[in-house]
C-alpha positions in Angstrom: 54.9 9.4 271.8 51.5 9.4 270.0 51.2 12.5 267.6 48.8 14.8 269.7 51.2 14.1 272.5 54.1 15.7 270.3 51.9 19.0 269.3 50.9 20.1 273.0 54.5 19.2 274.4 56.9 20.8 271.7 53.4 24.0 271.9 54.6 24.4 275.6 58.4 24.3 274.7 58.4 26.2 271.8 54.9 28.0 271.2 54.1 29.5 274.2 53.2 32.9 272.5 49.6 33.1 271.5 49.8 33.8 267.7 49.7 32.1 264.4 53.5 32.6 264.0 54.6 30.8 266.5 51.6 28.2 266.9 51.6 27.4 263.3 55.2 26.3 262.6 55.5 24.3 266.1 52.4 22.4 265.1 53.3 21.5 261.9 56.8 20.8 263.0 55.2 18.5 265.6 53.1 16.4 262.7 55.4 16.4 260.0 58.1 13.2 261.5 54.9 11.3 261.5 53.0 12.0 258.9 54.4 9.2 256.1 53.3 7.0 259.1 49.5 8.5 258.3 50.3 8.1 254.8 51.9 4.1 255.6 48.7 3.6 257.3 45.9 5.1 254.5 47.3 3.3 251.7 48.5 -0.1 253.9 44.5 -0.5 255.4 42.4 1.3 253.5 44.1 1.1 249.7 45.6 -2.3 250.3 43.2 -3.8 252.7 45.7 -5.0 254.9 45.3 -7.1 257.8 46.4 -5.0 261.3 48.6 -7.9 262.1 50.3 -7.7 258.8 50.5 -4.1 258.8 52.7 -3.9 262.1 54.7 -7.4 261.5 56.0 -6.9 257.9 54.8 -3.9 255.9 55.9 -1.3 258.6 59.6 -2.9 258.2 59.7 -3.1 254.5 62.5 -1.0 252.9 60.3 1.2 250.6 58.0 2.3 253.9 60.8 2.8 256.3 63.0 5.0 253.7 60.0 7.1 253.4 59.2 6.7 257.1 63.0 8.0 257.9 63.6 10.6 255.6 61.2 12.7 257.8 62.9 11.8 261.0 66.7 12.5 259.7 68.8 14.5 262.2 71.5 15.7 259.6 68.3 16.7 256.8 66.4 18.6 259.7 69.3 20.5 260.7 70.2 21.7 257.5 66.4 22.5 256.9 67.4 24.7 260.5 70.3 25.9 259.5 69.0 27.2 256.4 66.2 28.4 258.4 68.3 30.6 260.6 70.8 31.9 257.6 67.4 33.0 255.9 65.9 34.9 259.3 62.6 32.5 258.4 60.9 32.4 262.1 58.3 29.9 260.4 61.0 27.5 258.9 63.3 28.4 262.2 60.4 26.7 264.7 59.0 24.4 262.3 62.7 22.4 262.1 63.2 23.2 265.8 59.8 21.4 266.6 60.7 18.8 264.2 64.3 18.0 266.0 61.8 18.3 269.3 59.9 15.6 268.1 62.8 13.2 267.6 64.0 13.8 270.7 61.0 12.4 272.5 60.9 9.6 270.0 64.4 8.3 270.6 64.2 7.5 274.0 60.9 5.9 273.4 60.9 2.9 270.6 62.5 0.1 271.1 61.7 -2.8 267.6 60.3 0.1 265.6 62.8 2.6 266.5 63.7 4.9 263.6 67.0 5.9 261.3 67.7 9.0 262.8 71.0 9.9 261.2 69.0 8.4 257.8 70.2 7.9 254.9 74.0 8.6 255.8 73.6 6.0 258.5 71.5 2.9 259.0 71.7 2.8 262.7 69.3 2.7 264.9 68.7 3.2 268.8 66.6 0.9 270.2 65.7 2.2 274.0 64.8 -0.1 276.9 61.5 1.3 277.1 58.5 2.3 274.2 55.9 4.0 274.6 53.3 1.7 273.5 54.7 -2.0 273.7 53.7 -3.4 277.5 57.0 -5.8 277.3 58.9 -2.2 277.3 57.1 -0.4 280.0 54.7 1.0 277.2 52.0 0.9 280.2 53.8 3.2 282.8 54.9 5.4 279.7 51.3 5.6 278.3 50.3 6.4 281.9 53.0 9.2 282.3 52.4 10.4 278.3 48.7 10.7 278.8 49.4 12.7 282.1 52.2 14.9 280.6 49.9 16.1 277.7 46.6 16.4 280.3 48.3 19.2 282.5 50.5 20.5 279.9 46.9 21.2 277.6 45.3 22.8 280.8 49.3 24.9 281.0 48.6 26.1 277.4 44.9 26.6 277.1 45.0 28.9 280.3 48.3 30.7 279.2 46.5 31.3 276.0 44.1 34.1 274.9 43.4 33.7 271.5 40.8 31.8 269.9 43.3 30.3 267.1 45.5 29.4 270.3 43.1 27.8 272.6 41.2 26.1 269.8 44.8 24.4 268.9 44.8 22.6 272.1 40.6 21.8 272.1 41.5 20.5 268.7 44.3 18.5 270.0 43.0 17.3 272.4 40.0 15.7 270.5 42.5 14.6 268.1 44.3 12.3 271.2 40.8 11.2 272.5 39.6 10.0 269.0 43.4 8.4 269.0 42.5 6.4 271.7 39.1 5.4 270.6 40.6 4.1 267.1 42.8 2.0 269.2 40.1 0.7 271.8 38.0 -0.2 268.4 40.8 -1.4 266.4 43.6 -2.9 268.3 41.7 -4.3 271.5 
């Protein structure tokens, strides 16, 4: 799934209540498996001046980028950030690594070739699903379709349930955030 998609769905599974608390750490928890992908990206186009096709052919699957790009999507690391979490009584760090393990698991059933290390770095394995949810030859078109739909009523869900200003601009922000998405990929990519 595309970021903002990750933020409003693990926000309706996890911060329904309409304060910073809550909001905060589900967000965050939402961003942080793909942020080194932001930070692959910045120094990849804009430091290195790589070509698009080379970024997505070769430097995405080189070692040094997809230890980094792991670590953040580890199963066994986010559940000891968790369990640590829950030992401590932390509700921030509790729902930030809850989100996080949320995030993975709409990102396993969804990447086929650029599927991640999940069990990273104890295990080198990798699941790579039938079906992605951005490559056509995987049924990336019905899952954009379905993704797209998914994150439309479940932003209408949360802006409505919310009453809070911090809440409700969360999902405007969002929401921009997934529309500028699209138009970086319309600009870029088609």
């Amino acid at each position: 799934m595309n970021t903002p998609a990750h933020v409003v769905l693990n926000l309706l599974c996890l911060g329904r209540r309409d304060e910073g608390l809550f909001i905060a750490p589900v967000i965050l928890g939402a961003i942080l498996p793909d942020a080194p992908m932001f930070v692959f990206y910045f120094v990849e186009k804009v430091l290195r001046n790589t070509p698009e096709s080379i970024i997505w052919s070769k430097s995405y699957f080189e070692p040094h980028w997809q230890n980094f790009i792991d670590l953040f999507n580890s199963v066994p690391l986010i559940l000891v950030g968790l369990l640590v979490s829950l030992w401590g009584r932390s509700p921030f760090g509790t729902l930030l690594f809850a989100s996080m393990l949320l995030h993975i698991a709409g990102d396993l059933p969804l990447h086929n070739d650029d599927a991640h290390r999940h069990f990273f770095p104890f295990s080198d394995w990798r699941f790579h699903s039938p079906v992605s949810y951005w490559d056509p030859r995987y049924y990336g078109n019905l899952v954009s379709v379905i993704e797209v739909s998914a994150v439309m009523i479940s932003s209408f869900l949360l802006f409505n349930g919310y009453e809070t200003w911090l809440g409700r601009g969360a999902i405007a922000t969002t929401g921009l955030l997934y529309l500028a998405y699209f138009g970086y990929i319309f600009a870029v990519w088609m």
